[in-house]
C-alpha positions, 0 to 999 in steps of 0.5 A: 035657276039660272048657272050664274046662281050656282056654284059646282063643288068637284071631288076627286076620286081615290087614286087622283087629285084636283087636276084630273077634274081640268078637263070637266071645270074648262068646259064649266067655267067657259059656260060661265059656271062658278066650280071648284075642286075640293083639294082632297088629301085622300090620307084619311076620310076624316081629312077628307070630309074636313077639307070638303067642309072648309070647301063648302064652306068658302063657297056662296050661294047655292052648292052642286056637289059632284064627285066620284073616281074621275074618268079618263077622257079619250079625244 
């Protein structure tokens, strides 16, 4: 499967929101990968699953989930 027929949805961890995963969806989409970061309220995990459903749910064509607590990246 070629990275034009996928699309990578990204969750965040607990203690961070949809902008610390900027420096994982750059490279992403500069090698033409369709990504997007779920926007997780982190209030409940029921808001949270529910916001990753309308997530997956806007999304076309075959899904990547990936998640987890993002790691800082040193340069």
């Amino acid at each position: 499967m070629a990275t034009k027929d996928v699309s990578v949805v990204l969750t965040h961890g607990a203690w961070a929101d949809g902008s610390s995963l900027a420096r994982v969806i750059t490279p992403l989409e500069a090698e033409g990968v369709k990504v997007s970061a779920a926007p997780l309220s982190v209030t409940s995990l029921a808001d949270d699953v529910a916001a990753l459903n309308r997530s997956l749910d806007r999304t076309e064509g075959a899904i990547v989930l990936a998640g987890g607590p993002p790691m800082p990246v040193r340069s």
